[in-house]
Structure formats: structure tokens, C-alpha cells
C-alpha positions in Angstrom: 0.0 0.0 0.0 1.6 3.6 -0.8 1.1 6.7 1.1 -2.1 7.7 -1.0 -3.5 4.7 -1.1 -6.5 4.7 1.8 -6.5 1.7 4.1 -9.6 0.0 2.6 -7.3 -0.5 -0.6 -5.0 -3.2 1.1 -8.3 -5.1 2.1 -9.5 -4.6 -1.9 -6.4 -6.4 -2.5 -6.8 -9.0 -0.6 -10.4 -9.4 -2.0 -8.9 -9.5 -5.8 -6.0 -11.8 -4.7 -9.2 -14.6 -3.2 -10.7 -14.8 -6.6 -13.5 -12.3 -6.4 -13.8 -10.1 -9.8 -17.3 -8.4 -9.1 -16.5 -5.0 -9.3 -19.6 -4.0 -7.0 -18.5 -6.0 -4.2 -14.6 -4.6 -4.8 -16.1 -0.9 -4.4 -18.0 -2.0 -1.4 -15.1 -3.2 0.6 -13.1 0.1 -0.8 -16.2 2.4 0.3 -16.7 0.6 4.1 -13.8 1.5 6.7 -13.7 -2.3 8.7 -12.1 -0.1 11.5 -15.8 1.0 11.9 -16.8 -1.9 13.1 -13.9 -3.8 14.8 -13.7 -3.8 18.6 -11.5 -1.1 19.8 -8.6 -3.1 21.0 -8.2 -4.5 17.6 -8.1 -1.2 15.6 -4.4 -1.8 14.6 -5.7 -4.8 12.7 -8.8 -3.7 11.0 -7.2 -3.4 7.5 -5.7 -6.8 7.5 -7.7 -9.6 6.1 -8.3 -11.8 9.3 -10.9 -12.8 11.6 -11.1 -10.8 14.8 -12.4 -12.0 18.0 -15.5 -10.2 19.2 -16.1 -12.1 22.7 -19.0 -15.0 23.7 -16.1 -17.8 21.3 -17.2 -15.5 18.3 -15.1 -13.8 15.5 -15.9 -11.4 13.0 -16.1 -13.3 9.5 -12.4 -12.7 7.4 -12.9 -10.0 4.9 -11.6 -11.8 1.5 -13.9 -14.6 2.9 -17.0 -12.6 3.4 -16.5 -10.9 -0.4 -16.4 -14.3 -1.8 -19.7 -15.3 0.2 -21.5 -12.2 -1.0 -20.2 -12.5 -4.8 -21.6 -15.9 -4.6 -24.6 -14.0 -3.9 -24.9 -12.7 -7.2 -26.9 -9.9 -6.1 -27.6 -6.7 -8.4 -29.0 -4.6 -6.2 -32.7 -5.1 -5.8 -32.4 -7.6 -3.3 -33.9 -8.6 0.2 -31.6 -10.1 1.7 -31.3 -12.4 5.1 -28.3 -12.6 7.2 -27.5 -15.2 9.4 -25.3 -13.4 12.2 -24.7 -10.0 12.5 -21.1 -9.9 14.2 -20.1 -6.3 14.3 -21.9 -5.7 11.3 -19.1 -4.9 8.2 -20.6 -8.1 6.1 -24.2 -6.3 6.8 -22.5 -2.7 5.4 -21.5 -4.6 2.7 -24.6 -6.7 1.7 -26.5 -2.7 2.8 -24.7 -1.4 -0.1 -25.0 -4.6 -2.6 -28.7 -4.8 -1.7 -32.0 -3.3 -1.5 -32.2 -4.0 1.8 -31.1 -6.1 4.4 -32.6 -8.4 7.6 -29.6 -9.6 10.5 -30.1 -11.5 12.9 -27.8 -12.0 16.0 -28.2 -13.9 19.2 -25.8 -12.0 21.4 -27.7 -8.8 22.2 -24.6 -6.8 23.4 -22.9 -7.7 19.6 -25.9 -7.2 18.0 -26.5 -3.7 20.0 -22.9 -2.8 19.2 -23.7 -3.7 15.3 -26.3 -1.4 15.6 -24.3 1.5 17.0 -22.0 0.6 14.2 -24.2 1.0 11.0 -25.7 3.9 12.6 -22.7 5.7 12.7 -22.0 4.9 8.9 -25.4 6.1 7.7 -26.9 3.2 6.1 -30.5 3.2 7.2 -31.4 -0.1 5.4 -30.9 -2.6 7.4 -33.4 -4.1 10.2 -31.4 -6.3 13.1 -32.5 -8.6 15.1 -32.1 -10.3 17.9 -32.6 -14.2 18.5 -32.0 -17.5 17.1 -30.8 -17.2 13.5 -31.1 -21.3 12.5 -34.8 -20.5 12.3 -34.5 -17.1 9.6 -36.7 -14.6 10.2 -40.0 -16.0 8.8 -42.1 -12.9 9.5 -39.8 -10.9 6.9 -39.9 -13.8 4.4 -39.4 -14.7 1.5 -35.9 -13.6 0.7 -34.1 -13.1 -2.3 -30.8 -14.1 -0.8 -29.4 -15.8 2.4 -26.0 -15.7 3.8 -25.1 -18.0 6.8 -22.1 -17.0 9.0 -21.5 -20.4 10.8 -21.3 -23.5 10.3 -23.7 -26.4 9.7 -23.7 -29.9 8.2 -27.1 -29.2 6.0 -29.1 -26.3 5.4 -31.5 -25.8 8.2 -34.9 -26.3 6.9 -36.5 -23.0 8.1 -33.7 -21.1 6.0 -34.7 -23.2 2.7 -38.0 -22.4 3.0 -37.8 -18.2 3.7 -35.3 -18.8 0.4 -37.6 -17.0 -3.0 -37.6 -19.6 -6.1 -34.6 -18.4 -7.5 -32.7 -17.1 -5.3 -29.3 -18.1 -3.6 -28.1 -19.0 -0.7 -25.0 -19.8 0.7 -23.9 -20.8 3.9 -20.7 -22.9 5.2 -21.4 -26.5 5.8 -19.7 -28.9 8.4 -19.3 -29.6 11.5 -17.8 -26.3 12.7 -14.0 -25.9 12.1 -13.5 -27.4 8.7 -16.4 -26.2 6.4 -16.4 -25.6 2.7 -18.8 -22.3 2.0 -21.2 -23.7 -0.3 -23.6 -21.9 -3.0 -27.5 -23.2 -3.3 -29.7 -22.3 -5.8 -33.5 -22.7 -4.9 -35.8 -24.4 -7.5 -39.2 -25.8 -7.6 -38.2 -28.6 -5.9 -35.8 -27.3 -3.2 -32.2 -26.4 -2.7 -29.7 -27.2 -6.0 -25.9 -27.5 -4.5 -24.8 -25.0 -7.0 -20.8 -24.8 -6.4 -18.3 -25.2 -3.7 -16.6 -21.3 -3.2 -13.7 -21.7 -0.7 -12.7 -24.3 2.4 -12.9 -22.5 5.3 -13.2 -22.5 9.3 -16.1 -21.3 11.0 -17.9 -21.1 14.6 -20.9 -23.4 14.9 -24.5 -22.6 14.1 -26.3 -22.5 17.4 -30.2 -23.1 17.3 -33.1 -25.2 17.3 -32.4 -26.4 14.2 -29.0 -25.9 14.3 -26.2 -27.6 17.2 -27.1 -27.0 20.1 -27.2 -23.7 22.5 
């Protein structure tokens, strides 16, 4: 990174160097400062592209990998999307600026009222958080036109297939927690269509009714 290059360029970087091309999805990781929304111990790391501890076992999601889950997303700008945890909300700024509009949900109230502070601060006004169990979605808010799941699960939980729009996509990392590959569905007529295999990754566990439990 040279002198006049702004922070956010050396996280673009990192973004390009994982694979992902979509030019909407660079320019929303060069237009959202991550040191917006990293706890304030950590602020000497927020423009390096790793996962940051945010307390209760959780860690924020590892910027390169959260621009590959989005771009698997495919998402033009019209969307409603669902998020499956909120962390300190940079993936929500993202999929805020991608996106129509977004629903998070977190089950940690004091990260999800920190997110909250967080997007606030930034401006962006299109985003609705939430506070519970995130294996079940949010049905009330349904049908989506995307979902993205932040931890980790051997299947799709049901309730998330079914708040899925024909058509849309979802993806969401599946295993056992620890050794996932991040995996993009496609939602026909009949259900969920495995659609491709983005990245192997680690992530925490999906906690839930229909996810492992509490």
C-alpha cells in the first residue's frame, strides 16, 4: 500500500488476490472502513484480512472470505436479503450497499446492539437487526431473495430453505464447525440445488433449534 493509497485499498487487495472479480462487491469493501466496526482493542488490525475476536467464542467473518460469500450471492441490487449473524456488522455494510435491503439476525444482544451502533454511525438506514435464534431465519420478513449464513452447519437448516424465494441463492458454510467448505444453493421448484463449492474455510458453529445446540 503507498502513502495515498486509503486503508480500505490493502483489504480490496486482498479481495482481488481470493478470486472475487465483481466490481460492485470490490467498491463495497473500498467504500466501508472495517475499522468501523472492529472492537476497539483491535483497531491496529482492522485493515488486515483476518478474523477478529468479538467475545462470547465469536469472531468477525475474514474480509476476503466474506467478499467471496457475497459474490456468490450474485446480487444486483434489488435484493432482500437475510443474514444469518450479524457480528459487528461490516458483512451487513456490505450486503447494505449490494442490496435493496437487508434483515440480520444475531443472538448475542450486546454484539448485536454494538452492530447497531456501528451501521448507525456509517449512515446506512437499510438494514433491520434482530435479535434471537438465527437457524430458524426470520420467517415474518420472508421470502428472501438471498441468504447468507455466518457459521457453520452440516445441511441447510430447513426453516432457512424455505424463507429462500424460487430463485434465489443462498449460501452458507457446511460442516461440522472448524472445517467447512462455504457452499452456494440455488432454490428451485423442488428445493435447494448445491450449485458450487466457493472456498474451504473454518467457521464457529450454528447454534439453534435447528442448528447444534445452544
Amino acid at each position: 500500500m503507498t502513502e495515498a493509497d486509503p486503508p480500505s485499498e490493502e483489504l480490496v487487495r486482498a479481495v482481488r488476490e481470493a478470486g472475487v472479480t465483481d466490481e460492485r462487491v470490490l467498491q463495497a469493501v473500498r467504500a466501508t472502513p472495517r475499522a468501523a466496526f472492529v472492537p476497539a482493542d483491535h483497531q491496529a488490525y482492522a485493515y488486515d484480512d483476518v478474523p477478529l475476536p468479538i467475545g462470547h467464542a465469536q469472531v468477525t467473518t475474514q474480509p476476503s472470505l466474506s467478499a467471496m460469500m457475497i459474490a456468490g450471492l450474485g446480487l444486483s441490487g434489488v435484493e432482500h436479503v437475510l443474514e444469518i449473524g450479524t457480528g459487528l456488522g461490516f458483512q451487513t455494510a456490505l450486503l447494505a450497499r449490494l442490496a435493496a435491503d437487508v434483515v440480520t439476525i444475531e443472538m448475542w444482544p450486546d454484539i448485536a446492539e454494538e452492530a447497531g451502533r456501528n451501521l448507525a454511525r456509517q449512515g446506512i438506514r437499510n438494514v433491520e437487526p434482530r435479535v434471537g435464534d438465527g437457524s430458524g431465519g426470520v420467517p415474518d420478513r420472508a421470502p428472501y431473495d438471498a441468504v447468507i449464513v455466518s457459521a457453520a452447519f452440516p445441511e441447510v437448516p430447513e426453516p432457512l430453505a424455505g424463507q429462500l424465494r424460487a430463485g434465489g441463492r443462498l449460501v452458507q458454510p457446511i460442516g461440522p464447525g472448524g472445517r467447512e467448505q462455504v457452499v452456494c444453493f440455488l432454490r428451485t421448484a423442488t428445493g435447494l440445488e448445491r450449485e458450487r463449492i466457493l472456498t474451504p474455510a473454518h467457521f464457529v458453529r450454528l447454534r439453534g433449534r435447528y442448528g447444534f445446540p445452544a
